[in-house]
C-alpha positions as CSV (number, residue, x, y, z in Angstrom):
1,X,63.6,-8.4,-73.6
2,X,61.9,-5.6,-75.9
3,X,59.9,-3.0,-74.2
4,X,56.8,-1.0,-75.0
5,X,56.8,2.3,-75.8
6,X,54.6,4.5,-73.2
7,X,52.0,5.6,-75.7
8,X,51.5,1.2,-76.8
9,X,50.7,0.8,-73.3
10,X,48.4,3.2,-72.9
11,X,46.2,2.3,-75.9
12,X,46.4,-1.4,-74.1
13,X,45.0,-0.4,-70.7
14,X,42.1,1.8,-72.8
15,X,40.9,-1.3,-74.5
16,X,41.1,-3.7,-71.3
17,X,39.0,-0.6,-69.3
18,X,36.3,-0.3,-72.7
19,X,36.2,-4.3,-72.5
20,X,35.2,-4.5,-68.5
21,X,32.6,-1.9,-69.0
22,X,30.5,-2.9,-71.9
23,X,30.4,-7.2,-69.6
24,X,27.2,-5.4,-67.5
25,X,25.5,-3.6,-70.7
26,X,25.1,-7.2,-72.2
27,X,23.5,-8.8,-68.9
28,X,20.8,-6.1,-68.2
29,X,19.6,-6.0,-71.7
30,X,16.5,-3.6,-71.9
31,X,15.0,-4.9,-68.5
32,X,13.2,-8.2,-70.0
33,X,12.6,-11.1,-68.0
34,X,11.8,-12.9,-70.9
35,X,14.2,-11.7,-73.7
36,X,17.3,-13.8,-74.9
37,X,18.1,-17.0,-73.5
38,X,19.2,-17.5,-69.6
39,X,23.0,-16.5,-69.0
40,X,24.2,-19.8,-67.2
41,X,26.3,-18.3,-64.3
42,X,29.0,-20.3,-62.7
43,X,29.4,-21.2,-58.9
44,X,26.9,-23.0,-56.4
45,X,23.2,-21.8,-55.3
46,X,23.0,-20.5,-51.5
47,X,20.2,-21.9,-49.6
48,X,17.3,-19.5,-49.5
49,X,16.4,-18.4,-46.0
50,X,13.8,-15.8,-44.7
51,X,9.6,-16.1,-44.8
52,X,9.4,-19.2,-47.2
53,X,6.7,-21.3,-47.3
54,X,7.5,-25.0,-46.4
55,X,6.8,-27.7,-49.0
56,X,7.7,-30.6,-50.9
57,X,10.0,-30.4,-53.6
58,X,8.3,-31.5,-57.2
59,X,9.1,-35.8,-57.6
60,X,9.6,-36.5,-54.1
61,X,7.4,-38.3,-51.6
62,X,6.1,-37.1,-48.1
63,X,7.6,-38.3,-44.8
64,X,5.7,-39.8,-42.4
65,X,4.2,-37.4,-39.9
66,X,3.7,-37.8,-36.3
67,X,0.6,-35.7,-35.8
68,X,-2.8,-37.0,-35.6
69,X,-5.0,-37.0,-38.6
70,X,-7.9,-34.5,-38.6
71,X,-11.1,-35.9,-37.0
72,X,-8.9,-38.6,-35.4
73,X,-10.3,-39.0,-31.5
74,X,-7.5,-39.2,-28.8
75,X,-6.7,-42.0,-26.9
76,X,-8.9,-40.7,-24.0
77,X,-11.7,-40.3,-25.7
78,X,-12.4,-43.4,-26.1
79,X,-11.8,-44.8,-22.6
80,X,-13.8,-46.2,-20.6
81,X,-16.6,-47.4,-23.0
82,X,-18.1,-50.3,-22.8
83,X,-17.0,-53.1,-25.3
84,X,-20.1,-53.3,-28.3
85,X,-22.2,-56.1,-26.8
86,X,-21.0,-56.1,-23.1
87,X,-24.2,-56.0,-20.9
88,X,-24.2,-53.7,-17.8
89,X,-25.3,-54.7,-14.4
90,X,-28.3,-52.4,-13.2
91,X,-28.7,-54.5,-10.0
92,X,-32.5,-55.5,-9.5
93,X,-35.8,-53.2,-8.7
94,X,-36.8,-53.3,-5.2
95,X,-40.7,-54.5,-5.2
96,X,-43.2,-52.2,-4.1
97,X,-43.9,-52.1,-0.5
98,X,-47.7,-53.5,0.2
99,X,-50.1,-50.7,0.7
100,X,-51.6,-50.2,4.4
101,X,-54.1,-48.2,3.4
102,X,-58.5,-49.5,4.7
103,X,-59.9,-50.1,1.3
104,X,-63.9,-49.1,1.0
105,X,-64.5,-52.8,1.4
106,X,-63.2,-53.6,4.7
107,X,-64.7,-50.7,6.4
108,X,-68.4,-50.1,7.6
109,X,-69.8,-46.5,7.7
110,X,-71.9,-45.1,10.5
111,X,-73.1,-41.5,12.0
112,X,-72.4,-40.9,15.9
113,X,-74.6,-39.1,18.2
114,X,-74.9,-35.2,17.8
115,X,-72.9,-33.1,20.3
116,X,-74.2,-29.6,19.3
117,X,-73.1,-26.5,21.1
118,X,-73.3,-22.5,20.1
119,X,-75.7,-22.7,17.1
120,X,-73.6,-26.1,15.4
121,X,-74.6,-29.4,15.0
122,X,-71.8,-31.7,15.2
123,X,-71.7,-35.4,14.5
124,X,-68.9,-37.9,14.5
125,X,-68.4,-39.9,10.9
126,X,-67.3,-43.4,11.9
127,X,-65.8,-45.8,9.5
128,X,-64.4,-49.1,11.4
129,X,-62.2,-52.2,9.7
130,X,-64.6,-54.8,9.5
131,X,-61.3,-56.8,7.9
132,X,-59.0,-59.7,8.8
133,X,-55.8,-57.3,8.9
134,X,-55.1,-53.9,9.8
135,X,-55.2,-50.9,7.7
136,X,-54.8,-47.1,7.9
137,X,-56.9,-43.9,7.1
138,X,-55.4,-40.7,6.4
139,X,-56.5,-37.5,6.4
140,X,-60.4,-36.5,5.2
141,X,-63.1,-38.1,4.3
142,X,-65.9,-37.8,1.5
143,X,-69.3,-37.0,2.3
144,X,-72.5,-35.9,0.8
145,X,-76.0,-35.6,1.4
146,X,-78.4,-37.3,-1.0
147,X,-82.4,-37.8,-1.4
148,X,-83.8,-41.1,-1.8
149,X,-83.3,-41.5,-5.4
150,X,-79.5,-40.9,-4.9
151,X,-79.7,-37.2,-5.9
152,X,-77.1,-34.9,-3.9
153,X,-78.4,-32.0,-1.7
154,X,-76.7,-28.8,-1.2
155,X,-72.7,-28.4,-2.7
156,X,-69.9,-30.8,-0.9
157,X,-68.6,-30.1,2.1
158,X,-65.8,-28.2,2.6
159,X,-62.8,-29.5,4.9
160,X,-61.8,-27.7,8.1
161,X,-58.2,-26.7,8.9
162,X,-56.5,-29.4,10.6
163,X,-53.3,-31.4,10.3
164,X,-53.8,-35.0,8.4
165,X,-52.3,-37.8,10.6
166,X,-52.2,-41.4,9.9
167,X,-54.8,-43.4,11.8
168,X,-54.0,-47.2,12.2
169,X,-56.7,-49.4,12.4
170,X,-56.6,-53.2,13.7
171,X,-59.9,-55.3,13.3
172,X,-62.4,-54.1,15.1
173,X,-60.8,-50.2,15.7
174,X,-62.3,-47.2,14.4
175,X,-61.5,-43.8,13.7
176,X,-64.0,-40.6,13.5
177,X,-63.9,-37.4,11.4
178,X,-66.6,-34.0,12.6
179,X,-69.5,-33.4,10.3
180,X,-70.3,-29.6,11.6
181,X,-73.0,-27.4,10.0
182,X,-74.7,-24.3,11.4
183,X,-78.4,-24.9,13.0
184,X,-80.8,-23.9,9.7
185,X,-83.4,-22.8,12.1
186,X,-80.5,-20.1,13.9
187,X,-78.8,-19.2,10.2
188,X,-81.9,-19.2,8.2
189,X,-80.2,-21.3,5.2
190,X,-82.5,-23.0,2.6
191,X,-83.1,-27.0,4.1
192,X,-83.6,-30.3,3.3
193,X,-84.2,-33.4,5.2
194,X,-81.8,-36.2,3.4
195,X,-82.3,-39.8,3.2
196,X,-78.7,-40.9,3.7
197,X,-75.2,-40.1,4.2
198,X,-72.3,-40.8,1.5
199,X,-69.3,-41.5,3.5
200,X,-66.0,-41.8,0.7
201,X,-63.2,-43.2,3.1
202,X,-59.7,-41.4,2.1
203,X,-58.0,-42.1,-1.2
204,X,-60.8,-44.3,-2.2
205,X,-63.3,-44.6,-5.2
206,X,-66.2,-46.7,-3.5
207,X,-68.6,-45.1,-0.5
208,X,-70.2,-46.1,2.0
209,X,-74.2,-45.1,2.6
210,X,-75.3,-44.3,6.2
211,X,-79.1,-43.8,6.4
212,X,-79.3,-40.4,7.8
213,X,-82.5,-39.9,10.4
214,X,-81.2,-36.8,12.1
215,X,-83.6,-34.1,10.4
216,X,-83.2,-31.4,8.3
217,X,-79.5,-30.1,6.8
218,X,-78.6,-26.5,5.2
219,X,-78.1,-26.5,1.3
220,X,-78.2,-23.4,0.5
221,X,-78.5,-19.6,0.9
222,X,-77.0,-17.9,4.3
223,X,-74.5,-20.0,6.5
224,X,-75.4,-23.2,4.5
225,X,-71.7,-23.9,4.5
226,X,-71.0,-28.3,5.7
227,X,-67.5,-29.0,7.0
228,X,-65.3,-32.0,7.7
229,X,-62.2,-32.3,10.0
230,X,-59.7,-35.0,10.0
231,X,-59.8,-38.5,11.1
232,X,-59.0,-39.1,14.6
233,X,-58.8,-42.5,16.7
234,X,-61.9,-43.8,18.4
235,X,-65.5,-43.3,18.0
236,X,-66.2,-39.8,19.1
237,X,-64.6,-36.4,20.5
């Protein structure tokens, strides 16, 4: 078996050392991504892991996914809903009940007797149900004073306090509301002596004239003021 001399083997191990040296030199070139062609390496690719976006690779076709597509509505949105074309039972409209109320045409107008006291005159306004069936009034009256040729004297009454009841009136009743005014010969208003009475029964359009033959009436100037009070049952106070 021949041996090396020392000084061979040294000169050996210097060109093995200058040959694993210059390997990197020819890798890292001068830095250029782009120079020379790619070194093909040998061995298999680790999987890459860390903040990676998630996609498809290039050539391959989406799985199906399980979660709802945008503007899709859930399956409880939709519940409940009427099928298109399915009718809805609203149940029927109760009819109107029949109004009670005394129209102007089954009532007859008339003008009590005075009851003054303390500087007032005071006179009953009677409307009875001259009608087959029984009706109601409620609350006030019209009324006005008017010449012969239909022309109103002196403003409209004004209504007293009082609290509106519900009269009921079979044929033949009748029910009363106060016409009050101050004396014009104790207040010194501005008269007039009218020919009739306008008598509007309540929620009505139509009057009634009562001839009026009980003298002179304020329209105007001091205490010239004509009130009304609500209807009450009967003829009179």
């Amino acid at each position: 078996m021949a041996h090396k001399s020392p000084s061979a083997r040294r000169a050996a191990l210097l060109v093995g050392a200058v040959a694993v040296v210059g390997l990197p030199l020819t890798a890292c070139g001068h830095g250029s991504a782009t120079s020379g062609a790619p070194q093909k390496v040998s061995g298999t690719a680790a999987p890459a892991t860390g903040d990676t976006t998630a996609g498809t690779a290039p050539g391959t076709e989406p799985g199906p996914s399980s979660a709802p597509s945008i503007g899709a509505a859930p399956p409880s949105a939709t519940a409940g809903r009427s099928a298109p074309g399915t009718a809805r039972h609203t149940g029927g409209t109760p009819a109107p009940a029949a109004s009670t109320r005394c129209h102007t045409s089954e009532l007859k107008a008339s003008v009590g007797r005075e009851n003054p006291g303390a500087g007032q005159e005071n006179f009953p306004v009677v409307l009875t149900n001259t009608s087959g069936r029984t009706c109601t009034v409620h609350g006030y009256p019209g009324a006005a004073f008017v010449d012969a040729s239909g022309r109103q004297l002196g403003p409209d009454p004004k209504r007293s306090s009082g609290t509106p009841t519900t009269v009921t009136l079979k044929p033949g009743r009748s029910a009363w509301a106060g016409l009050t005014f101050s004396n014009p010969q104790v207040s010194g208003a501005r008269t007039a002596t009218p020919a009739s009475l306008i008598v509007t029964p309540p929620d009505e359009r139509d009057h009634l004239t009562v001839k009026w033959t009980a003298g002179q009436v304020p329209v105007g100037g001091n205490a010239s003021s004509v009130f009304l009070t609500v209807f009450s049952p009967g003829t009179e106070p």
